[in-house]
C-alpha positions in Angstrom: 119.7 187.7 124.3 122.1 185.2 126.0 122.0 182.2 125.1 123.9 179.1 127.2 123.6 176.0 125.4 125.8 173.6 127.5 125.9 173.6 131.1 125.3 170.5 133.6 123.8 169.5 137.3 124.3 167.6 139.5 122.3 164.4 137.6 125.7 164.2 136.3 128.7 165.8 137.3 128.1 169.2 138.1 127.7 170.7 141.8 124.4 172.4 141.5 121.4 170.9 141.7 118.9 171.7 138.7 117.0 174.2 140.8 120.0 176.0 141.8 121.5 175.7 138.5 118.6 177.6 136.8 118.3 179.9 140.1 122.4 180.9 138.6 121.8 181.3 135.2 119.1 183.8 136.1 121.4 185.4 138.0 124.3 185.8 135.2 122.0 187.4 133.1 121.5 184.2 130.8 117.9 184.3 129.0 117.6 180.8 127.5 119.3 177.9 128.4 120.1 174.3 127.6 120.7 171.7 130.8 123.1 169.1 129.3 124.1 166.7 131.7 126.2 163.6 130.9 124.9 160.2 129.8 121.3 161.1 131.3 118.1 163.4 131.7 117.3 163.1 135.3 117.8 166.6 135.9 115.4 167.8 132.9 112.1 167.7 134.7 113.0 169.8 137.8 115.2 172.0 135.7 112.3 172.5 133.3 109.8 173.8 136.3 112.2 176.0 137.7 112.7 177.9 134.4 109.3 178.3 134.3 108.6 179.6 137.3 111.9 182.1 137.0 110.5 183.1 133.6 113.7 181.8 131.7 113.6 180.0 128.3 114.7 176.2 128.9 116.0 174.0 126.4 116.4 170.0 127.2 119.3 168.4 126.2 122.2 166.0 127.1 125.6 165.2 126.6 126.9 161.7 125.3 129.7 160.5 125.4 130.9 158.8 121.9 134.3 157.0 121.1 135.7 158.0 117.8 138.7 156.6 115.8 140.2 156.3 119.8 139.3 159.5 120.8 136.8 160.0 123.0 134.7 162.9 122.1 131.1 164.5 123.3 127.9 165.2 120.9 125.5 167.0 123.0 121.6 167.1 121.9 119.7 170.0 121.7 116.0 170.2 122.3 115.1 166.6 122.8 112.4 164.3 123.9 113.2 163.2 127.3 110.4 160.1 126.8 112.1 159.1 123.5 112.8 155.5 123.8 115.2 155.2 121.2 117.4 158.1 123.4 116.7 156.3 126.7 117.9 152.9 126.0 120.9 154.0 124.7 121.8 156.3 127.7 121.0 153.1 129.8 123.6 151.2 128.1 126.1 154.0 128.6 124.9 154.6 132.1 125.8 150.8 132.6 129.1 150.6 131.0 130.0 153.9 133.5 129.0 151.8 136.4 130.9 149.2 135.2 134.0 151.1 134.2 133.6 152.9 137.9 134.0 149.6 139.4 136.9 148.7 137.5 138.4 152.0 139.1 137.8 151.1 142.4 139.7 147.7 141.6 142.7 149.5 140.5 142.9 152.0 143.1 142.4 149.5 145.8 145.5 147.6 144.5 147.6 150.5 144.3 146.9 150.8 148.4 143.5 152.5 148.1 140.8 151.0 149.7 137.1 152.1 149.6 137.3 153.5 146.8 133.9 152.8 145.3 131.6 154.2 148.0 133.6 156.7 148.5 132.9 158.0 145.2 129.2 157.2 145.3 128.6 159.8 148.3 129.7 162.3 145.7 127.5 160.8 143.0 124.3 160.8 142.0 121.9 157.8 141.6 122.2 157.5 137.8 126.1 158.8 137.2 129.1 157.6 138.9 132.0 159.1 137.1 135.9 159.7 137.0 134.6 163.5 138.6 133.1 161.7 141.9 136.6 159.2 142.3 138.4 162.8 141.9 136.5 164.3 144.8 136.6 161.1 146.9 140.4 161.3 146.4 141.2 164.8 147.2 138.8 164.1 150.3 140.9 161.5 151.8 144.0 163.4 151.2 145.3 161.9 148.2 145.7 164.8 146.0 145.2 168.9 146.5 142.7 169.4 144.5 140.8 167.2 141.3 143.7 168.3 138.7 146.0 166.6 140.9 144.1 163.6 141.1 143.4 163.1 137.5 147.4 164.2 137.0 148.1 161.2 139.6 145.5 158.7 139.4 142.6 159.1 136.5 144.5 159.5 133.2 146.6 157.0 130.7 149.6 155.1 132.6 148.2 155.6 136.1 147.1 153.6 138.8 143.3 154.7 138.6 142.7 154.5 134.8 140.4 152.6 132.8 139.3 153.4 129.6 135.8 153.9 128.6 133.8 152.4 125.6 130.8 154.6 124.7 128.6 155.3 121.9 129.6 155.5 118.2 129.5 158.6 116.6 126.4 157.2 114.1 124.7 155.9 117.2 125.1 159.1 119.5 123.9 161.6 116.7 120.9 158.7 115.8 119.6 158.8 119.4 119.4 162.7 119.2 117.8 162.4 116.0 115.1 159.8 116.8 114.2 161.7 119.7 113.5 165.4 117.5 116.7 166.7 118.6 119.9 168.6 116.9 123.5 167.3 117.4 126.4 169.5 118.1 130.1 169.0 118.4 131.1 169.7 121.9 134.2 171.7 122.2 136.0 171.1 119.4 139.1 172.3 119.7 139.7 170.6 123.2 140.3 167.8 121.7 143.4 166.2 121.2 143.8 166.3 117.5 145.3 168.0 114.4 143.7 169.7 111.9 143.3 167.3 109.1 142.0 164.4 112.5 139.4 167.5 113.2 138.5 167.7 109.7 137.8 164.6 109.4 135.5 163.8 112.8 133.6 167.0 111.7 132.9 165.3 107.9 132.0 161.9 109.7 129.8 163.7 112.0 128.0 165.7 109.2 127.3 162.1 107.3 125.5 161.0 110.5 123.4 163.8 110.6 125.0 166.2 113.3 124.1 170.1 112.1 126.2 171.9 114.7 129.6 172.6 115.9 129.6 174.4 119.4 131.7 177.1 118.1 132.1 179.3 121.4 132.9 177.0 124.6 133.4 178.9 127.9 135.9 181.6 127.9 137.2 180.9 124.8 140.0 182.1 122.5 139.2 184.5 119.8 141.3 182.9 117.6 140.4 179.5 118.2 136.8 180.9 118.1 137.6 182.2 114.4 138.9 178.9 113.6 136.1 176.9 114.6 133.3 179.8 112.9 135.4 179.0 109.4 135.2 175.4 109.9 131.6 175.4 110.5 131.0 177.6 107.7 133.1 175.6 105.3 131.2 172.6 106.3 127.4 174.0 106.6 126.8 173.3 109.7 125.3 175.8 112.7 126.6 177.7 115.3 126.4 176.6 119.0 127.8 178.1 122.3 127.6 177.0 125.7 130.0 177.6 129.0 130.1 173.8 129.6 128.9 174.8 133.2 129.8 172.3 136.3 130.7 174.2 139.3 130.8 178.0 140.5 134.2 177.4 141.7 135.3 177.3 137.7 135.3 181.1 137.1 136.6 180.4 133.2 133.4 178.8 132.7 130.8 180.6 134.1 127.0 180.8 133.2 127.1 183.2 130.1 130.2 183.9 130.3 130.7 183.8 126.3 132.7 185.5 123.1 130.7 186.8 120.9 130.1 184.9 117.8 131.9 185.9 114.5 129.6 187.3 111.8 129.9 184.2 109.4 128.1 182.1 112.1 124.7 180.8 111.7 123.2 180.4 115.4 121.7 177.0 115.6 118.4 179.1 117.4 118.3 180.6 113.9 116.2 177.6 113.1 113.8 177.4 116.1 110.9 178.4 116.0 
């Protein structure tokens, strides 16, 4: 069985629509799969009827977005009620603070000789999730930058003309909205975060105290030895094993639909506890 537990549409900021999305993971092979799109569960219902009519296993979910001790990090939810009102209302907020912070952008950018900006991005965007991804593709459409790394490298990121920083859930509000709506929280990617050991440490131990159970151990492609490190640290703090490509576009190859490393044997797979 493979099993894909992070991937994302274009609700949010991936390139295929849900129905196409599902059509792909069929295609790689992938038996079940979780749709985790940013801030948002637009993309569940037509996702959901397209599994079932391709006979694959479907597991709603979503990504949030949470600022932690100034880092940004992302708790994704696994198996959750998309009519939870507890869930929705605090995707709203976050939904509204990315509009806002998207605005802000096109500010910037226009003063730095950038006009346009803003509906620019919003032909790139859907009608729930304008994002830093949509500004990157409006960019590298008008000639600003080669391609989206560029643009972040040039515009998007700390000290340039483009950024603004975001503030998103807490790490107790993101894991209580997963909660209250029958879900399971996981760590996204741990060890893409910009952090030592002893910072890791800790965000795992304050995630555990709010209730998260899992740490998405395998992430895309990933590194056996990073892969190793991240088993051990779930095992040392009893939490569950996750995986997921983090899927957004066909053009990233390094992150394909089930396109995964094996788990190590001291994992616990988080579908361990499904029924």
């Amino acid at each position: 069985m493979i099993y894909d537990l992070h991937s994302h549409t274009t609700a949010s900021d991936g390139s295929l629509s849900p129905t196409d999305l599902i059509a792909r993971a069929v295609e790689k092979g992938v038996d079940v799969l979780a749709v985790t799109d940013h801030d948002g569960t637009e993309g569940l219902a037509e996702a959901k009827q397209a599994a079932a009519a391709q006979g694959l296993t479907f597991i709603p979910g979503v990504e949030i977005s949470v600022t932690w001790e100034s880092h940004v990090v992302h708790i994704v939810g696994l198996n959750v009620d998309v009519d939870n009102q507890t869930l929705q209302q605090g995707l709203a907020a976050l939904r509204a603070e990315r509009f806002g912070r998207a605005e802000e952008i096109a500010r910037r950018l226009d003063k730095a000789g950038i006009p346009g900006a803003l509906d620019g991005a919003r032909e790139y965007a859907s009608d729930v999730m304008l994002g830093r991804l949509h500004f990157a593709q409006f960019l590298v459409a008008a000639g600003k930058a080669k391609d989206i790394r560029d643009v972040f490298k040039k515009y998007l990121v700390h000290n340039k003309p483009g950024y603004v920083p975001g503030t998103w859930a807490t790490l107790e509000e993101a894991v209580g909205w997963i909660t209250a709506a029958g879900g399971q929280a996981v760590i996204a990617h741990p060890a893409r975060y910009k952090m030592t050991a002893t910072k890791r440490r800790k965000l795992v131990e304050d995630f555990k105290d709010a209730g998260g159970v899992a740490l998405e151990v395998v992430s895309g492609k990933q590194d056996l030895e990073e892969v190793r490190m991240l088993a051990a640290l779930a095992e040392k703090y009893d939490l569950l094993s996750s995986c997921g490509s983090d899927f957004h576009s066909p053009t990233q190859h390094w992150l394909e639909l089930g396109k995964l490393t094996p788990f190590p044997e001291n994992c616990t797979p988080i579908w361990s506890t499904w029924r």
